[in-house]
C-alpha positions in Angstrom: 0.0 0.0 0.0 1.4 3.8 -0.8 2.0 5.5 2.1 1.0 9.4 2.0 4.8 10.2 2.1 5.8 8.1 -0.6 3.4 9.5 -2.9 4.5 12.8 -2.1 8.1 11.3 -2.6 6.9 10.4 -6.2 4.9 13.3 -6.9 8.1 15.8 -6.5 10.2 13.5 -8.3 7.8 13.9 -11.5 7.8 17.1 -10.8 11.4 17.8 -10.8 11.8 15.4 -13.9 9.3 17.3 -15.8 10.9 20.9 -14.5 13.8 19.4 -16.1 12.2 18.4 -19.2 10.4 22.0 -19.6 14.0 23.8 -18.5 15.2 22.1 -21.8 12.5 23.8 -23.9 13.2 27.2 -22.6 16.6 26.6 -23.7 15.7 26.0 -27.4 13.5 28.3 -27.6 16.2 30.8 -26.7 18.3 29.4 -29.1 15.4 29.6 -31.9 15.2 33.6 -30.8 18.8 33.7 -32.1 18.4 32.0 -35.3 15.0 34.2 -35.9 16.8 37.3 -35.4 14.2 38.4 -32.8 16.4 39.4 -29.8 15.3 43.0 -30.4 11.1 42.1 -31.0 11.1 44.4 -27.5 13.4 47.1 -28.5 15.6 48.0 -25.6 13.3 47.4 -23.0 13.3 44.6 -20.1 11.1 43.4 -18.6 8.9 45.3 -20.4 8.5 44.9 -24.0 8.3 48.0 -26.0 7.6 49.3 -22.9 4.5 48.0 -22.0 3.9 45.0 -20.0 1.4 43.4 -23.1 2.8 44.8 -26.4 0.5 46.5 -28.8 0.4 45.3 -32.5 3.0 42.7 -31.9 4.9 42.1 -35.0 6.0 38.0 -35.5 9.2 38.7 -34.2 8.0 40.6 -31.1 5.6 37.7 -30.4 9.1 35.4 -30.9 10.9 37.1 -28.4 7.7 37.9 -25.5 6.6 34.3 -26.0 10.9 33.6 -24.7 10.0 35.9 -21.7 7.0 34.1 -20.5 7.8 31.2 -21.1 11.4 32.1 -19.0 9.2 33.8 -16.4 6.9 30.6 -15.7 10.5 28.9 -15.4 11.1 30.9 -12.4 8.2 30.4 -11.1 8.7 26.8 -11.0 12.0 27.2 -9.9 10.6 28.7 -6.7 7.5 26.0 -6.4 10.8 22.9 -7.2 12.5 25.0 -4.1 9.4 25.3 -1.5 8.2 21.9 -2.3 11.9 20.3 -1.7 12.2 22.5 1.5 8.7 21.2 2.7 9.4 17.2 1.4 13.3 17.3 3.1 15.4 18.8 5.4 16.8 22.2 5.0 20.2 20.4 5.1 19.2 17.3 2.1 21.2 17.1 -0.7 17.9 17.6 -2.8 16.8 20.8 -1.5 20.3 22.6 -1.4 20.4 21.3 -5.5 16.5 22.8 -6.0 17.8 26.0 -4.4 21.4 25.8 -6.6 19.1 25.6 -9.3 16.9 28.9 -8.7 20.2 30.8 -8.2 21.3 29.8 -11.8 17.6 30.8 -13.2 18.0 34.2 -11.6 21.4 34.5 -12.9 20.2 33.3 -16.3 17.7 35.8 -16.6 19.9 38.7 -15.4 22.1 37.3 -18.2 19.5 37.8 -20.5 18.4 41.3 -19.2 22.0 42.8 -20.1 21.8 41.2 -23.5 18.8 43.2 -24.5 19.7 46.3 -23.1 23.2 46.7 -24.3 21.1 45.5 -27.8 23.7 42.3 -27.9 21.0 40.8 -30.5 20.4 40.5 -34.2 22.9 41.2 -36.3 25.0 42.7 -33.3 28.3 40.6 -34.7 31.0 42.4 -31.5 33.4 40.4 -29.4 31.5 41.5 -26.3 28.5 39.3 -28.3 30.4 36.5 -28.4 31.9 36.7 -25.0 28.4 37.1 -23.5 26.8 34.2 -24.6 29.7 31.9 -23.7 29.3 32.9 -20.5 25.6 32.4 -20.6 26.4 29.4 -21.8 28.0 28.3 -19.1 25.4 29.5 -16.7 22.9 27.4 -18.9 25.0 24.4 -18.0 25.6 25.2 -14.6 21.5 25.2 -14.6 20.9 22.4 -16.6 23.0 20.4 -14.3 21.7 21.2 -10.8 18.5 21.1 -12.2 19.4 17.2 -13.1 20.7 16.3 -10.0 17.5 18.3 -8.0 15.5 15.2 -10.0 18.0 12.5 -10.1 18.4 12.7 -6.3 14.7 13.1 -5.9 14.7 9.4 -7.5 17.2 8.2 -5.0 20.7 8.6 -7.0 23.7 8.6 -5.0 26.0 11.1 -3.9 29.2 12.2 -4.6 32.3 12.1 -2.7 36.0 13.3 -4.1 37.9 11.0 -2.1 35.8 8.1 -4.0 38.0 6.7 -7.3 41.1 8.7 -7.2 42.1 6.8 -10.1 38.7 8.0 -12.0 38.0 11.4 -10.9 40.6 13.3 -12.8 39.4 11.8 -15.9 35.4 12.8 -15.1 37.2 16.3 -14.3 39.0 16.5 -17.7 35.5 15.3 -19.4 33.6 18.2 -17.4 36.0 20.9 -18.2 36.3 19.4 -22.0 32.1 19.9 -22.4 32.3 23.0 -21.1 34.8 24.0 -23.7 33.1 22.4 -26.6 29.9 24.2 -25.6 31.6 27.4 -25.2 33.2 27.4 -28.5 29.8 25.7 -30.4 27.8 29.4 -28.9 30.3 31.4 -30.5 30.0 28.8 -33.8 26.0 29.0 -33.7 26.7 33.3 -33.7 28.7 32.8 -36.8 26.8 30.6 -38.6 23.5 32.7 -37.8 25.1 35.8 -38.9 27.4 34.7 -41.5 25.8 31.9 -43.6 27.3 29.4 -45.7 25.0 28.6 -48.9 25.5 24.4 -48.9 24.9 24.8 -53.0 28.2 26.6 -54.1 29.8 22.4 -54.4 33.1 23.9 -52.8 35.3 21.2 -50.9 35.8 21.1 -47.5 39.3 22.5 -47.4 37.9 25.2 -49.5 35.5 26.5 -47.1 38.1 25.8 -44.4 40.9 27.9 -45.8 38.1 30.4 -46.9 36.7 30.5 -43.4 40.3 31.0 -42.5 41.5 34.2 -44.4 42.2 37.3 -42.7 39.5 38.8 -44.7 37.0 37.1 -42.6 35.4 38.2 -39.9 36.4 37.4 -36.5 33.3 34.9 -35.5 33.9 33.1 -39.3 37.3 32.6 -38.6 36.7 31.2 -35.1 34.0 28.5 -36.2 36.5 26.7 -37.7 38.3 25.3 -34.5 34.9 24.2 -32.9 35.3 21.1 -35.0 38.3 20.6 -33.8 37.6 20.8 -30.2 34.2 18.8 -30.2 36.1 15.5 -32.1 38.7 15.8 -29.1 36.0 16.2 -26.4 34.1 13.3 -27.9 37.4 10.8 -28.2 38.0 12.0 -24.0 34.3 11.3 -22.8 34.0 8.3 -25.3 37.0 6.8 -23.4 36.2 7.9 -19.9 32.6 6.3 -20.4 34.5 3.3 -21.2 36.7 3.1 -18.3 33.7 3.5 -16.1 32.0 0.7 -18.1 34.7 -1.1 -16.9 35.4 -0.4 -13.6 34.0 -1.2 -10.1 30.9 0.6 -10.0 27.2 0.4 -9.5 25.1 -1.0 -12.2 23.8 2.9 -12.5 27.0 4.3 -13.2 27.6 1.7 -15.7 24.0 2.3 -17.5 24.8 6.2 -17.7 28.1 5.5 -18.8 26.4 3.6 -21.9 24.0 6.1 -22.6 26.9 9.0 -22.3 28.9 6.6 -25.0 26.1 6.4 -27.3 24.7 10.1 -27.0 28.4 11.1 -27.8 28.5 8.6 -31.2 25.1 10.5 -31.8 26.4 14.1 -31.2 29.4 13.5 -33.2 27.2 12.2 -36.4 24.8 15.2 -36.0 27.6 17.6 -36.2 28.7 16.4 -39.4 25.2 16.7 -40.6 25.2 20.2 -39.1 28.5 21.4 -41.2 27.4 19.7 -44.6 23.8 21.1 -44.1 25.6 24.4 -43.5 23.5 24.6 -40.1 19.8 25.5 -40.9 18.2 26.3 -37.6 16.3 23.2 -37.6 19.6 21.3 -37.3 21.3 23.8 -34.8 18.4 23.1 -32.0 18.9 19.6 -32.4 22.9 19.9 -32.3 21.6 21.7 -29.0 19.6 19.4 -27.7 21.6 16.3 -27.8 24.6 18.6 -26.2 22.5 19.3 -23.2 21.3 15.9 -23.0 24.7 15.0 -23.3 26.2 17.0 -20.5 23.4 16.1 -17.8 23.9 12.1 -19.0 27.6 13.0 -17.7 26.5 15.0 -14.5 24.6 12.1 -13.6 27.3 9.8 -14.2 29.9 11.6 -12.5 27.8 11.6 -9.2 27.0 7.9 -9.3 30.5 7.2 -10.5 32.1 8.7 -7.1 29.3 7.6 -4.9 31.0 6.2 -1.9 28.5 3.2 -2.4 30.8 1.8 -6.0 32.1 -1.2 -4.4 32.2 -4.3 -6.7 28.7 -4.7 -7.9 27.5 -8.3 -9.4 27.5 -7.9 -13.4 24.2 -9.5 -14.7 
């Protein structure tokens, strides 16, 4: 028979799941605001738009970029519902409710993030280095959001902890992984900026080294020339976590951490074969927010693993 606590156990953990699962729409629809060009459908304003709180006449764009701020809005507010609920289910001191309360801190900075954007008019064809500097770090915020947000839910489920002085001989190697993703994502914002603002026509039949050593020329512009290396660090980010996710495979862990570590291994085959769709397709939007989505799922598959990797309970599990 449920007991009235574990159903309150499983309602917040569907809850959390699905706050996880609406957090990753939010994020493509951000992106889709980029590739429509409709970072300015408010003009300079936040959080108003136009400088009303409803905006008049809304042109398609202006409906594009108000539908972003509601839909970011109804993020924060269940950001605070993920954080009271966890605060009322657990202790003020549980593992879940300090991630709940990680995870508003990161919406609030996400949103100030965005704020500065639109009023220092960082949108459109804005094509700066402060452009390109901003979103990496909002990046970076995304998937410092992304992941507390995933382990709000996987802990929720009952998922380990973590503890640094577990696997000494894995936990540089889940480091190098983390700190590899958050390049590759870095350098694939500043990519995305260049391809949205500086299109490649996938017609013209030129060769790869063509386009290469064209994208290359000192004639280009600074965000053409820099999409070239993303390449570059994504194969050698995927090679790293395709390894690491083989060592865990292999190694004396629980049967979780060896299920995550398959799923990290085949959403990085998967990433890899969707970026070299992106670059022949010369990345239509369509192709960027999938690119997208599999990174993100890709980074919370390793989050998780990580955690359940250095869980002080990985002692030699039976292999079915």
């Amino acid at each position: 028979m449920t007991t009235p606590r574990s159903s309150s156990s499983n309602a917040f953990t569907t809850y959390a799941w699905g706050f996880l699962g609406y957090l990753l729409l939010v994020i493509l629809f951000g992106a889709w605001v980029r590739i429509s060009f409709s970072g300015a459908g408010c003009g300079a304003h936040w959080p108003t738009c136009q400088g009303e709180v409803i905006p008049p006449d809304p042109s398609v764009k202006t409906m594009i970029e108000y539908g972003h701020r509601l839909s970011s809005g109804l993020l924060g507010i269940l950001g605070l519902g993920l954080v009271g609920w966890a605060w009322r289910r657990y202790s003020s001191s549980h593992r879940v409710f300090w991630a709940s309360l990680v995870t508003l801190v990161f919406i609030i900075f996400e949103s100030l993030i965005g704020a500065g954007i639109v009023l220092a008019e960082l949108v459109n064809r804005d094509d700066s280095v402060a452009r390109a500097i901003v979103i990496s770090i909002h990046l970076v915020n995304t998937m410092s959001l992304t992941g507390a947000a995933s382990l709000t839910a996987w802990w929720a489920s009952g998922g380990r902890s973590a503890s640094w002085s577990t696997k000494p001989k894995l936990r540089w190697g889940l480091v190098a992984v983390v700190v590899a993703l958050i390049a590759t994502n870095m350098s694939g914002a500043v990519t995305a900026l260049g391809d949205t603002l500086f299109p490649t026509d996938p017609t013209l039949g030129e060769g790869l080294w063509s386009k290469v050593r064209s994208d290359l020329s000192s004639t280009q512009h600074f965000l053409v020339r820099l999409r070239v290396f993303h390449p570059v660090i994504a194969s050698l980010s995927a090679v790293l976590t395709g390894m690491v996710a083989v060592v865990v495979r292999t190694s004396e862990v629980t049967a979780r951490a060896r299920k995550l570590a398959a799923v990290v291994g085949g959403l990085v085959v998967t990433e890899v074969v969707a970026g070299v769709v992106n670059i022949y397709l010369s990345a239509p939007g369509w192709m960027q927010l999938l690119h997208l989505f599999l990174a993100q799922s890709l980074w919370i598959a390793v989050v998780l693993m990580i955690v359940e990797t250095l869980s002080p309970e990985s002692t030699s599990p039976s292999r079915s």
